[in-house]
N, C-alpha and C positions, 0 to 999 in steps of 0.2 A: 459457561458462555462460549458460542463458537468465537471463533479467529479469523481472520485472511490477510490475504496478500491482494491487493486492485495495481493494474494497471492501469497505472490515471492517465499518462500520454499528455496528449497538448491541454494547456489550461481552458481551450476553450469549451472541454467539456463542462467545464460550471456554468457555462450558458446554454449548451445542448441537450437536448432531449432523444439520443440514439439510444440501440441496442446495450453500449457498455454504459453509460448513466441509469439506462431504466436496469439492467444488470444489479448495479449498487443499490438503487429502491428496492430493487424483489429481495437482497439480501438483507438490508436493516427491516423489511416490514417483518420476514422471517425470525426474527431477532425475539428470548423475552429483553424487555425494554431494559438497558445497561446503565450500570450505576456511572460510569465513566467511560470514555475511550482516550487509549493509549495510541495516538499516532506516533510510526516509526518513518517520517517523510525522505526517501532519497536529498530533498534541496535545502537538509542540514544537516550539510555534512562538513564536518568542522575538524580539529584535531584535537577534541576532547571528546568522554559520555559524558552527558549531562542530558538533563532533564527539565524542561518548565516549570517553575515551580509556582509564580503569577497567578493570582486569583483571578484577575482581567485579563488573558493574553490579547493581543494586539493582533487585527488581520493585515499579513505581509502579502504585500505585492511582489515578488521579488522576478519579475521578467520585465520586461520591455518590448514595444516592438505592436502592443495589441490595441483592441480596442478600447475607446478610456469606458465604456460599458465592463469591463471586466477589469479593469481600477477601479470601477464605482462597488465590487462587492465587497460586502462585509459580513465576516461571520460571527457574530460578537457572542459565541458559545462563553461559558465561565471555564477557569479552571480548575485544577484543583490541589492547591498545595498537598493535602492530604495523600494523595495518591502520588505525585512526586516522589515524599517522604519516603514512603511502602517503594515507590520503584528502587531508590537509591538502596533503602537496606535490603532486598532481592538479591540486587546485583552484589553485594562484599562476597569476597574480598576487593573485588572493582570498586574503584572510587567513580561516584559520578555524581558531578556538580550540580548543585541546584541551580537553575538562572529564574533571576528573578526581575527581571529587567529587559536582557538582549533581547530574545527571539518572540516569540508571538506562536500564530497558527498561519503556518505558509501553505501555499497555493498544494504542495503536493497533500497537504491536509484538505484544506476547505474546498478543493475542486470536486473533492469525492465529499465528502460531509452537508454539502449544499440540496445534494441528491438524495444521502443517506438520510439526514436525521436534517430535516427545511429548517425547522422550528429553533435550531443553535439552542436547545434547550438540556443536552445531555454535556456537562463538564469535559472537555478537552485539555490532555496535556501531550507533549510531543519530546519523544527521544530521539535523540543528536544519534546520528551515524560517525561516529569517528574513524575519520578517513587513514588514520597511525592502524591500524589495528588488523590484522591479517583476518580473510573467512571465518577461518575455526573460530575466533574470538564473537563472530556477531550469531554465530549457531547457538555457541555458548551462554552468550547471554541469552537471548531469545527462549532457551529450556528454562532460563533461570525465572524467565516471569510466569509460567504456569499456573503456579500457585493466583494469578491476580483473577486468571480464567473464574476460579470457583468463588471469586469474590463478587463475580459480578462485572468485571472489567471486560470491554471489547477492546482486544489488541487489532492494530489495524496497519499493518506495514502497505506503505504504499511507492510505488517505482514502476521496472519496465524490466520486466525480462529480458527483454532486445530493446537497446537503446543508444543507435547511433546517427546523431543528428547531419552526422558531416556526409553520409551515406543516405539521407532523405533523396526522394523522389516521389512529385509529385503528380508522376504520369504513373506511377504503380497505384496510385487510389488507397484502395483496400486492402490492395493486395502484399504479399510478403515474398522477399528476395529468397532464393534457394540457402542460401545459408542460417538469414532469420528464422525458415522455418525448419531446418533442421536440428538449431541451438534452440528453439521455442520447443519442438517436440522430445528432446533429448531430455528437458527439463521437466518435461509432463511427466514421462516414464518414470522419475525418478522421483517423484514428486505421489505419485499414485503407489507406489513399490517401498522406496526406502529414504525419507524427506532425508535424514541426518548424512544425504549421503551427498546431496548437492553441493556439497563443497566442491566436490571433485571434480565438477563439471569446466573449474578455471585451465583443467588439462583440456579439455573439448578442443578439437583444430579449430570449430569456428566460436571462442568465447573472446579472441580479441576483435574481432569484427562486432559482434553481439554485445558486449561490453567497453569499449576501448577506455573509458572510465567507471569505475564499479560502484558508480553512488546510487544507481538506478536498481545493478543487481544484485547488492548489500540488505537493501531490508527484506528479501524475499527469504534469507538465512532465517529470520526474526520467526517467521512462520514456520520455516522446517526445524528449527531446532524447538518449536511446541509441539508441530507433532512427534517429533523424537518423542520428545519427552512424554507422550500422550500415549505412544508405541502405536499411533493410527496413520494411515496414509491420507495426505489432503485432496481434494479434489475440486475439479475445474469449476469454477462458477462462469464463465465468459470466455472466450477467445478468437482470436482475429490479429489485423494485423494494419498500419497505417505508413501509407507512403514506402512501403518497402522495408524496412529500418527500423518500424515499433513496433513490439510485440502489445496488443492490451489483454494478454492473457491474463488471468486474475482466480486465483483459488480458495476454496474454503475449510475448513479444518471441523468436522462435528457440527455443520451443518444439517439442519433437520425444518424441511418446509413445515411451515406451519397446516393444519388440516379446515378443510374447510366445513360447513354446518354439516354437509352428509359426508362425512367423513373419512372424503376420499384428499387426496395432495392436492395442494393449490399447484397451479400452471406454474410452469418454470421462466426462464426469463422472455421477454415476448421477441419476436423473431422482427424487430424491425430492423430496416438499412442502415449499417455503419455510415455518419458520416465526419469524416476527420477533415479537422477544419483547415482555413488556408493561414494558416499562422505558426509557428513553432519557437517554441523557449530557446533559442540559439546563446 
C-alpha cells in the first residue's frame, strides 16, 4: 500500500473543491481500495503515543473562529480496535496507549478524508504525535509501521511542512515568503534523495521560522522514516503555498497512477486555482 504526507492547511479545505483537495481525490482514486487508514494528525499532539483504539471514533471540531457549515461536518468513518492492537505491538519496545474514549477523528484527519475516501466507509484510527519525544524518535517509529503497508493499511501523516500562523499574510495569496520556500524546497531535496535524512533539516537557518512549533512538521518524519525503511525516495504529489506562511506541499511514497482502459497513465492532478480560504486555526 502506498503512503503520504498531505498538507492539509486551513480546515476550510473540507468544504473546498481546489487544486490540493482535488490532489487528495487523484491520490486515494489511485489507491487498491485499503483495508484501514492510519492517520498520523499534527492537532494530537499530546505528551504520550497512543493510539485510537474506539470502534466509533467521534468527529472532533477542534478550532474555532469558522463557519458553523464546517461544525456541521461529520465523518463518522468506523474504527478499528484491531489495527490499534497491531499498531501498539509495531511500536515495542515503545509503549503506546490505547485510548478508548478521549480523542476521535480531528479535523487534521477528516479535512483530507472527506475528499479522499466521501463515502467514511474505510475504518480510521489515528496516532498521537507525542510532543516529549525528540525527531529521531517520530522517524523511528514511522519505519516501525512498515510492516502495516503490506497488510493493506494506508498510512496517512498529515501537517504542514511550513507552518507559521503568527507570520500569515493575507495579501501574499498563494504566494510563499522567501524563506517558506527555501525550508519548503530544502525538504523536497531531501525527501526525493535521502527521506531518513530530514531530521537534520531542524539545523536549516530557516526551520524556526518554518516551524516555530513542530506539531505540523512531526508527522511528515512518519513518512520519511517508511521510505527509509522502504530504501525509496518519496515524491511530490502537490505543492504550493498559502498566505505566505503555509507550505500545502504533500508527498507520496510507491505511488503508481492507476492505468486507464488503453493503457496509457491516467492524468495527474488537474491544474485548478489554489484557493486558501479567509479563515485560519489560530
Amino acid at each position: 500500500m502506498p503512503a503520504a504526507f498531505v498538507g492539509h492547511g486551513n480546515p476550510m479545505n473540507a468544504l473546498e473543491r481546489n487544486r490540493y483537495t482535488e490532489s487528495w481525490r487523484a491520490f486515494a482514486a489511485a489507491l487498491p481500495p485499503p483495508r484501514a487508514v492510519l492517520v498520523v494528525s499534527a492537532h494530537w499532539y499530546v505528551n504520550a503515543t497512543a493510539v485510537t483504539a474506539m470502534a466509533a471514533p467521534r468527529t472532533i471540531h477542534d478550532f474555532f473562529g469558522f463557519p458553523d457549515e464546517l461544525f456541521a461536518v461529520q465523518y463518522p468513518a468506523p474504527g478499528s480496535p484491531e489495527l490499534a492492537a497491531e499498531v501498539a505491538d509495531l511500536a515495542r519496545p515503545t509503549w503506546v496507549g490505547l485510548d478508548h474514549d478521549s480523542w476521535g477523528i480531528d479535523h487534521g484527519a477528516w479535512s483530507v478524508l472527506v475528499h479522499a475516501f466521501p463515502a467514511a466507509d474505510v475504518p480510521v484510527v489515528q496516532l498521537a504525535v507525542n510532543a516529549t519525544q525528540p525527531p529521531e524518535y517520530h522517524l523511528e517509529l514511522g519505519a516501525r509501521l512498515e510492516p502495516l503497508r503490506r497488510r493493506g493499511v494506508l498510512v496517512l501523516a498529515s501537517g504542514n511542512v511550513v507552518h507559521n500562523l503568527r507570520a500569515l499574510d493575507p495579501r501574499q495569496g498563494d504566494g510563499g515568503t522567501d524563506w517558506a520556500r527555501r525550508f519548503d524546497e530544502a525538504v523536497g531535496e531531501v525527501m526525493a534523495s535521502d527521506p531518513a535524512s530530514v531530521v537534520r533539516l531542524v539545523d536549516h537557518p530557516d526551520f524556526g521560522l518554518a516551524a516555530p512549533t513542530p506539531d505540523h512538521f512531526l508527522p511528515l518524519l512518519y513518512l520519511a522514516g517508511l521510505a527509509g525503511a522502504a530504501g525509496r525516495p518519496a515524491e511530490v504529489l502537490v505543492s504550493g503555498y498559502s498566505y505566505g506562511s503555509l507550505s500545502m506541499t504533500s508527498f507520496t511514497l510507491d505511488m503508481v497512477l492507476a492505468a486507464r482502459p488503453d493503457g496509457k497513465e491516467q492524468p495527474g492532478v488537474p491544474d485548478l486555482p489554489s484557493a486558501p480560504a479567509d479563515g485560519i486555526n489560530l
